[in-house]
N, C-alpha and C positions, 0 to 999 in steps of 0.2 A: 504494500500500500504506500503511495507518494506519501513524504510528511509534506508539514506548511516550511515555505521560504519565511527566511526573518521578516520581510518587512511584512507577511499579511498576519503574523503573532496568533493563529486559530489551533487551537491544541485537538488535531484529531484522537478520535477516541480508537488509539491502536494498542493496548493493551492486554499480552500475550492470553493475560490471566482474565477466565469469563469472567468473576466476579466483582472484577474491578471498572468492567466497560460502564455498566449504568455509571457511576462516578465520572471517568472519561465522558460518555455522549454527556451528561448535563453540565459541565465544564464548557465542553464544544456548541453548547445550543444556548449559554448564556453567552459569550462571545460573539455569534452570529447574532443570538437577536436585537446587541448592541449596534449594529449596525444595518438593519433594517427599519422600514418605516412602523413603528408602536402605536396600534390599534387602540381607540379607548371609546366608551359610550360619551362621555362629556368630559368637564375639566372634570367632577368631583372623581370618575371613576379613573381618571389620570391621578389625581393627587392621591387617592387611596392605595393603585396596583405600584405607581412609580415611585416609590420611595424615596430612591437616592438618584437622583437626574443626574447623566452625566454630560459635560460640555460638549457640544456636535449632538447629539441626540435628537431624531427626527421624531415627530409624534405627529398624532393626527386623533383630533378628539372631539371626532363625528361633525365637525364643522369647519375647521380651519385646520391648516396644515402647520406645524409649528419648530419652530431650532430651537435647543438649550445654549446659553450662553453661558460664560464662565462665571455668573452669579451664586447659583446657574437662577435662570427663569426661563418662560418659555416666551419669546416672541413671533408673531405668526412671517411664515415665508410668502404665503401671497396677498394680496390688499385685500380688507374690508371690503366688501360690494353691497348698495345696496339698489334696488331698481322697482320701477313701477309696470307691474304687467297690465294694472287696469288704471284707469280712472281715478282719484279719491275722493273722497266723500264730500260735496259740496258746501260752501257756506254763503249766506246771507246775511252777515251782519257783521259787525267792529268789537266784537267781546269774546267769542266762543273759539277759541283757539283749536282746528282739528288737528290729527295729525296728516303729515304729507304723507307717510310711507315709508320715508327714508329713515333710518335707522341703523345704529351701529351698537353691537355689544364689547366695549373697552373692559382695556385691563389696568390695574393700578400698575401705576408709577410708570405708566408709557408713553411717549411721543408721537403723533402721527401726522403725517401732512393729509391735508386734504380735501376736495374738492367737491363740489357739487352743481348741475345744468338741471336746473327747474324750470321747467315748459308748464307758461300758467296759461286759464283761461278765462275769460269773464265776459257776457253776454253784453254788456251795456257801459263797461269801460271801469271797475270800478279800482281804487287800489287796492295794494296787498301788501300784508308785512309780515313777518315771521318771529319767532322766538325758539329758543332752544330748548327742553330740557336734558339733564344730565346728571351725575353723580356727584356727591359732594367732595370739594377740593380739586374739581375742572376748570381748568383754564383755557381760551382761545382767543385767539388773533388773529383775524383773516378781514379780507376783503370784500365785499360785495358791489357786485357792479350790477347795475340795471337803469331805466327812465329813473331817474326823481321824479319823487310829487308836485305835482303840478309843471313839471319839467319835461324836456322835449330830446333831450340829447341822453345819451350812455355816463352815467356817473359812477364813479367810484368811492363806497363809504367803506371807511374805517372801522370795526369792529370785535366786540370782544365779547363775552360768553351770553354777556345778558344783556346783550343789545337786542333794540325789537327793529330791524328793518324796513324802511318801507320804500314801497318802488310804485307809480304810475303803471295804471292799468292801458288796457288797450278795450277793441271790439272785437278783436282779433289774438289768436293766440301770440304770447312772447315769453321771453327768455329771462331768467334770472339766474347770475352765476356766483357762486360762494369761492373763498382759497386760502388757504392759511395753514395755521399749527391747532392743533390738540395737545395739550399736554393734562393725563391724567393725572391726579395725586395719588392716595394711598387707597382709593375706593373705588372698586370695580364697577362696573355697572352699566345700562344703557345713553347713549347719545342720540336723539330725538330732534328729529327738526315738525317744526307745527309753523300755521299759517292762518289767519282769515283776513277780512276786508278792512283796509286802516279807514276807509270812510263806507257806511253801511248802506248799501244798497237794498233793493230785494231781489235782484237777480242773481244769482248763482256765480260762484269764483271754485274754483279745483285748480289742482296739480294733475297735468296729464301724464297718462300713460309713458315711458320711455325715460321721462325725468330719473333721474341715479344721481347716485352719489360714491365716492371711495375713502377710502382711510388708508393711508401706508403708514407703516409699521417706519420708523425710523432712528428711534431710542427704547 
């Protein structure tokens, strides 16, 4: 039987004596499955099977694909997505805040850039503004560009967690686009964009269909 070369370090289980293989194969099958991708139902049943995370460690915990760092922790390898397959739920009024759709489940003490193209629509022109929520000891700083109120041109406002947005409607479908940082604190949890009419009509304002959003992992 071939052994392992130094550099791939995998101790086959070649062991003259039968007694000793089971010991061998589970040596050999802890090492491999170091280095394969680690199946898990969620994070709890990651945090409970994976005890001692080692750095490079690939995981995947029924949602997001994740690397261990030499904290270790786990940060996800591909972005955040989140997307509108249908329509959202319409509003008529300056008070009732729904949600868009878009949503992100964050992890404490992580960094993300990120971005969002909200295709809004409103039957009779009305405006629209948004607000965030999210978990406590969330911070952000991003951009938002759309009409200003009562404004005719593309503006860019400045903004941070608990800013409420507002942008000039149309008759006609338009665009609203987000970009900045996330930075989580020590508290897991959802990141939520909402929206209704910053001046209240009675005709109907949504987020269509296709409007997304992303989050990249970057601390």
């Amino acid at each position: 039987m071939p052994t392992n070369t130094a550099d791939q370090q995998i101790p086959l289980p070649v062991d003259a004596d039968t007694a000793d293989n089971p010991t061998a194969f589970t040596n050999y099958t802890g090492v491999v499955e170091n280095r394969l991708v680690r199946r898990y139902t969620n994070d709890a049943d990651r945090t409970a099977r994976d005890t001692s995370p080692a750095a490079g460690e690939i995981t995947y915990n029924g949602t997001t694909m994740d690397w261990t760092d030499s904290v270790p922790r786990y940060r996800e390898i591909t972005p955040l997505f989140s997307r509108l397959t249908s329509d959202s739920a319409p509003v008529n009024n300056s008070t009732t805040f729904a949600n868009t759709g878009i949503s992100f489940p964050v992890r404490a003490n992580a960094v993300y850039d990120f971005q969002n193209r909200l295709l809004c629509s409103s039957a009779t022109g009305p405006d629209i503004k948004f607000q965030w929520t999210f978990p406590a000891g969330l911070t952000m700083n991003y951009m938002a560009l759309g009409i200003a109120v009562a404004g005719s041109a593309l503006t860019f406002q400045n903004a941070i967690q608990t800013t409420v947005p507002a942008f000039e409607g149309s008759g006609s479908d338009f665009t609203v686009l987000f970009q900045g940082l996330v930075i989580v604190g020590g508290t897991a949890g959802t990141l939520l964009l909402q929206f209704t009419q910053n001046s209240a009509v009675a005709s109907n304002t949504l987020i269509r269909a296709q409007s997304y959003g992303t989050l990249i992992r970057v601390a």
